[in-house]
C-alpha positions as CSV (number, residue, x, y, z in Angstrom):
1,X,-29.6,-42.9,-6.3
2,X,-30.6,-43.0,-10.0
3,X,-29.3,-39.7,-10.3
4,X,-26.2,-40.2,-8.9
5,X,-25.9,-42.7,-11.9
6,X,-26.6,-46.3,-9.0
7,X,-28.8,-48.6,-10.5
8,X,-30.6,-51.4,-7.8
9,X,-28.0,-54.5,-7.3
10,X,-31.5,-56.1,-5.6
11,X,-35.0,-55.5,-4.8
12,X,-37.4,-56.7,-2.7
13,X,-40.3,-56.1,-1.2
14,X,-40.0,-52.5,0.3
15,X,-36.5,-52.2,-0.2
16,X,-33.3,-51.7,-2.9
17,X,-29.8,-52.8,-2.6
18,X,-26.9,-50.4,-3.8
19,X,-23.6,-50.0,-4.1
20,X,-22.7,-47.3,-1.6
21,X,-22.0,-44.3,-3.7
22,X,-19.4,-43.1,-1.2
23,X,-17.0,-46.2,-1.2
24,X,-15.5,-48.6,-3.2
25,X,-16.8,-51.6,-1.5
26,X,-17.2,-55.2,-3.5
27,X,-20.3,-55.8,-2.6
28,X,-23.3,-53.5,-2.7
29,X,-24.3,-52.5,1.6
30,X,-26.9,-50.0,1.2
31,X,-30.5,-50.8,1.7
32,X,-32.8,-48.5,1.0
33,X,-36.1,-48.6,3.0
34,X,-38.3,-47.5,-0.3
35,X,-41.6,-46.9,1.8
36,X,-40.1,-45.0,5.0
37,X,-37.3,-43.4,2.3
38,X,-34.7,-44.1,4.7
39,X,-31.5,-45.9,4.1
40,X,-28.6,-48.2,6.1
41,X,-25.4,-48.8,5.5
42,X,-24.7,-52.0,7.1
43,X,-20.4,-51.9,6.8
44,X,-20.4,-48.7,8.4
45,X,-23.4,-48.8,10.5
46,X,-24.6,-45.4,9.2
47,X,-28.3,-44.5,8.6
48,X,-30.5,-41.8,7.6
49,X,-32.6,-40.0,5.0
50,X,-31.8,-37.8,1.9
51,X,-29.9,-35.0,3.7
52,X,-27.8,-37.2,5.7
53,X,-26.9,-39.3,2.1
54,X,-26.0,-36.0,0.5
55,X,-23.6,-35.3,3.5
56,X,-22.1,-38.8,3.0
57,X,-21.5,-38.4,-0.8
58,X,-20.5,-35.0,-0.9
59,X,-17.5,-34.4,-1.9
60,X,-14.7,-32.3,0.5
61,X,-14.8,-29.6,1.2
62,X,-18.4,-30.4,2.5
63,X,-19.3,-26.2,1.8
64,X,-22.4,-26.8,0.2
65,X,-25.7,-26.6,1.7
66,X,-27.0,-30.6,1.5
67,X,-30.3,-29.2,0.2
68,X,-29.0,-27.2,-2.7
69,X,-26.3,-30.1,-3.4
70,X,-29.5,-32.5,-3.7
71,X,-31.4,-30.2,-6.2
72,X,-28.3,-29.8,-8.1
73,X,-27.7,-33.6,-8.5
74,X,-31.8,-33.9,-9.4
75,X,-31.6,-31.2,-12.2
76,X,-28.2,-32.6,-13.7
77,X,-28.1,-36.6,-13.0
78,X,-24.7,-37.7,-13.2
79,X,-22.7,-34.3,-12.8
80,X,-21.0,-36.2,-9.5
81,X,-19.9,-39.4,-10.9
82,X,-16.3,-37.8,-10.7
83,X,-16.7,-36.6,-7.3
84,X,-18.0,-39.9,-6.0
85,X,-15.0,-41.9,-8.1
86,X,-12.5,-39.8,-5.6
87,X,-14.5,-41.7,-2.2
88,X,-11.6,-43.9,-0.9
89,X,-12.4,-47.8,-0.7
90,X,-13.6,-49.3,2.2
91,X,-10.5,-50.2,4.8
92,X,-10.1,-52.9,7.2
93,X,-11.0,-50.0,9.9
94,X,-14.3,-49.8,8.2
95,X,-14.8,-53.5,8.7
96,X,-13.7,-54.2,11.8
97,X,-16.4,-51.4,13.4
98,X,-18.8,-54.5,12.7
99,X,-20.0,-56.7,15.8
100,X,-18.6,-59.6,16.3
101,X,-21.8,-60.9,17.3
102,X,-23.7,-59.4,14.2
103,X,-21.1,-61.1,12.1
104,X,-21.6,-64.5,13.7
105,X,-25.8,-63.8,13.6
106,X,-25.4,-62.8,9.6
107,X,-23.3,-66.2,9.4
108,X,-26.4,-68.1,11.1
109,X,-24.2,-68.7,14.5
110,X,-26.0,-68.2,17.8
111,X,-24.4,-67.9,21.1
112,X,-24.7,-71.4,23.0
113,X,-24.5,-69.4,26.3
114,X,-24.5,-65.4,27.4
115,X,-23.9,-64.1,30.4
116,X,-22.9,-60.0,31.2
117,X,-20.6,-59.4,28.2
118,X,-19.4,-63.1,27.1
119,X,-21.1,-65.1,24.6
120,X,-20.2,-68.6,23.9
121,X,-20.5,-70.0,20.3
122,X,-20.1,-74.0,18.8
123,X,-16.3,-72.9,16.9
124,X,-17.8,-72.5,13.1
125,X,-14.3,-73.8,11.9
126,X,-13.0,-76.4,13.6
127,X,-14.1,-80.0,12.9
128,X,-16.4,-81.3,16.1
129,X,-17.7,-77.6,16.0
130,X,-18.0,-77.7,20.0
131,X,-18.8,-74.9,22.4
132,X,-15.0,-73.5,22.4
133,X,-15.5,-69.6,20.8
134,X,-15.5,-66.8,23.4
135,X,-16.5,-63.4,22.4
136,X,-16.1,-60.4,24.6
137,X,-18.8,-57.6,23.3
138,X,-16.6,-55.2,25.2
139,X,-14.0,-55.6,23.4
140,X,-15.2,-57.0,20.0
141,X,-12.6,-59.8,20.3
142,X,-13.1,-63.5,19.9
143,X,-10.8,-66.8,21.9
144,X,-10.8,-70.3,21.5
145,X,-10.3,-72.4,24.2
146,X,-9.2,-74.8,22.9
147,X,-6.8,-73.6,20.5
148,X,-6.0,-70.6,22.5
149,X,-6.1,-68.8,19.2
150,X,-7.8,-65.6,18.8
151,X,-8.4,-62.2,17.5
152,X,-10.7,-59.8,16.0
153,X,-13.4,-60.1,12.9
154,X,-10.4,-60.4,10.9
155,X,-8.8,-63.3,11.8
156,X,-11.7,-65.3,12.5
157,X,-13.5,-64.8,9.1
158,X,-9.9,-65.9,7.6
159,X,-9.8,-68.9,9.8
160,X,-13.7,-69.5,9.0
161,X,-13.0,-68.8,4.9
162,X,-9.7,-70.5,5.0
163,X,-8.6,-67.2,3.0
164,X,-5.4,-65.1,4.0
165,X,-5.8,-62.0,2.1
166,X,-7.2,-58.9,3.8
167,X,-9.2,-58.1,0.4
168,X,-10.5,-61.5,0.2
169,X,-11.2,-61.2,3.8
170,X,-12.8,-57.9,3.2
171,X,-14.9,-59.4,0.6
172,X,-16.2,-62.3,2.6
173,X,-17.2,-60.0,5.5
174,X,-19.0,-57.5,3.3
175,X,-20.7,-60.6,1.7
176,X,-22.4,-62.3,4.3
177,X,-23.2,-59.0,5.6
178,X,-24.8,-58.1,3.1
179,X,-26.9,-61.0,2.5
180,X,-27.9,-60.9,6.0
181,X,-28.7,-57.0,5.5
182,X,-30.5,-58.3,2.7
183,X,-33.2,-60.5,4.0
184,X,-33.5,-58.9,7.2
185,X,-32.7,-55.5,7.9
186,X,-35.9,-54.1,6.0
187,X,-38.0,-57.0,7.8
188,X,-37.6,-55.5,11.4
189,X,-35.1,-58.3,12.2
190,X,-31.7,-56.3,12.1
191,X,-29.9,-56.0,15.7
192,X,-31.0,-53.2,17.8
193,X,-28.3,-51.3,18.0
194,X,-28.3,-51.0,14.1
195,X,-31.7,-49.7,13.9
196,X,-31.9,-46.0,13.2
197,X,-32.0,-43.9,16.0
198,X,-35.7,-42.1,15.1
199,X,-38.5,-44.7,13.4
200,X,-40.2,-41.3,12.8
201,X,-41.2,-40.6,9.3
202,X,-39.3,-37.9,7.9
203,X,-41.4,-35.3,5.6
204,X,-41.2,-36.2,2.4
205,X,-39.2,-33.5,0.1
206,X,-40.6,-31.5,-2.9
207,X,-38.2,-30.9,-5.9
């Protein structure tokens, strides 16, 4: 990451917080794991080791080998700066790949009651904050009952942030996901199905 010209946004124990060197996002979403040397991307759910960050940073077309494209960017830090300026932003397809039920987790909201794919949360906007917020995990869509208002992650962080612009939006999402990344991810406390897929360690490589 140093090399690639990122510098540590946080630290902690055991892990670093970046930027993602392959978006534009407002908020840094990569932790890196610094004692397994493995790294998530909590935005787009992504995770790996050095080879699979060199495919994600690479820029198109993707003809170089990963390995050579690594020692090259170890034995001239900073020579794909420009290439990693061309990486789009992130888009509101990025953010709406995230759970609803990781969101409402990372926003310190627990389901109320479960049962096969429904989850039932106390509303986390509305003013007696009663059991009225239906997620379907199937669908990654949310309903009050009450209201008869709903949606997707979109329209429920706006109604929870009381902001109405998709970057603002964007930025709020990113931002408690984040933090939530932050203090648990690295602790053994992220959702299963954002753990990576092997907890084996990966050989460690010799420049």
């Amino acid at each position: 990451m140093a090399a690639l010209g990122y510098n540590p946004k946080g630290v902690g124990e055991g892990y670093a917080l970046y930027y993602a060197p392959y978006r534009g996002d407002a908020v840094p979403v990569l932790a890196v794991d610094t004692r397994a040397n493995l790294w998530h991307d909590y935005i787009a759910g992504e995770s790996g080791g050095i080879r699979e960050l060199a495919l994600m940073v690479m820029p198109y077309p993707k003809t170089m080998n990963p390995m050579d494209y690594i020692l090259n960017v170890m034995n001239n830090p900073g020579c794909v700066k420009s290439a990693v300026s061309r990486n789009a932003p992130h888009s509101p397809e990025d953010i709406s790949k995230i759970r609803l039920t990781d969101f409402m987790a990372a926003a310190g909201l627990e389901p109320v009651f479960s049962k096969g794919y429904i989850r039932v949360y106390n509303a986390p906007y509305s003013r007696d904050n009663g059991p009225a917020l239906v997620v379907n995990t199937e669908t990654n869509r949310w309903h009050d009952v009450r209201t008869g208002n709903a949606g997707d992650i979109y329209e429920l962080a706006s109604k929870m942030a009381k902001k109405y612009r998709t970057d603002e939006i964007s930025s709020y999402i990113s931002g408690i996901m984040a933090e939530f990344h932050k203090r648990n991810t690295l602790k053994g406390k992220i959702p299963e199905q954002q753990k990576p897929e092997s907890a084996k360690p990966k050989r460690k490589i010799r420049f």
